[in-house]
C-alpha positions, 0 to 999 in steps of 0.5 A: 443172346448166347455168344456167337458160334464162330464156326457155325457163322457161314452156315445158313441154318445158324444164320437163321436162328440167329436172325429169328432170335431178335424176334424171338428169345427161344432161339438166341440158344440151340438149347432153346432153338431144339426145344421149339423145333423137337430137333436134338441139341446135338443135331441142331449143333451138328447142322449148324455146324455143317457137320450134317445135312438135315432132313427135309422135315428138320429144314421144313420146320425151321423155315417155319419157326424162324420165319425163313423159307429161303431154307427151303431153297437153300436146302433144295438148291444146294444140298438135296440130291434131286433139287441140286440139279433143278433148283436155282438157289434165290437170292431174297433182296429188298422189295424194290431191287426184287419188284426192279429184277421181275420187270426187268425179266419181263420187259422182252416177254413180247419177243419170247412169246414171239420168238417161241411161236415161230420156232413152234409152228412146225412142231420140231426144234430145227438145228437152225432154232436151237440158239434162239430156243436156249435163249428162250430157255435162259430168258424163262430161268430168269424169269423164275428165278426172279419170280421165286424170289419175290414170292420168299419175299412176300412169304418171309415179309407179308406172310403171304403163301 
């Protein structure tokens, strides 16, 4: 593999190639890496570099070529002017600590879906609900968040869609 890129090392872009290129010979060089991706060397430099956001289609592809669709959330979470405001960034841990968190979420779900029926009986949100109902909100967040990330884990690992 090429020499490390000590500026780009805190970049995920460049964490991901680098990952991929155990697997993968083409991608232990940006040279290698934008010849399989159809990005320009430079680009590909300024990405990792953080000198530039990529556009969607550039982190589409590399998600896909390196065998990494936490791009996708990272880019959306963190970079994309609409995601940043309604994405969660996810964490993808081991299978085990991930199966424990979605669990772990859903062990209360009989008294959201209790909780969630009472405040909805009248149709109205009454000031007296709101905490309960941001609870249920914040539960729900969890839940996703939790759910996303087993579904990039299985995505990443068993190639599952």
């Amino acid at each position: 593999m090429g020499k490390k890129a000590t500026k780009a090392a805190d970049n995920i872009y460049y964490q991901m190639r680098t990952e991929a290129a155990r697997e993968k010979k083409n991608f232990s060089s940006r040279e290698g890496a934008s010849e399989v991706l159809g990005i320009d060397r430079t680009r590909l430099a300024n990405i990792e570099l953080g000198n530039i956001v990529p556009y969607p289609e550039e982190v589409a592809l590399m998600a896909e070529a390196y065998n990494a669709p936490e791009l996708c959330n990272e880019y959306c979470a963190n970079q994309c002017a609409i995601g940043k405001g309604t994405v969660a960034p996810v964490v993808i841990d081991d299978f085990d600590r991930l199966s424990l968190k979605v669990l772990g979420s859903l062990k209360d779900i009989d008294e959201l879906r209790a909780s969630l029926i009472a405040i909805s009986e009248d149709g109205v949100v009454d000031v007296g609900e709101r905490e309960a109902f941001e609870e249920i909100l914040n539960s729900l967040d969890k839940i996703a968040n939790n759910a996303t990330a087993l579904k990039l884990w299985a995505k990443k690992n068993i190639h599952l869609n």
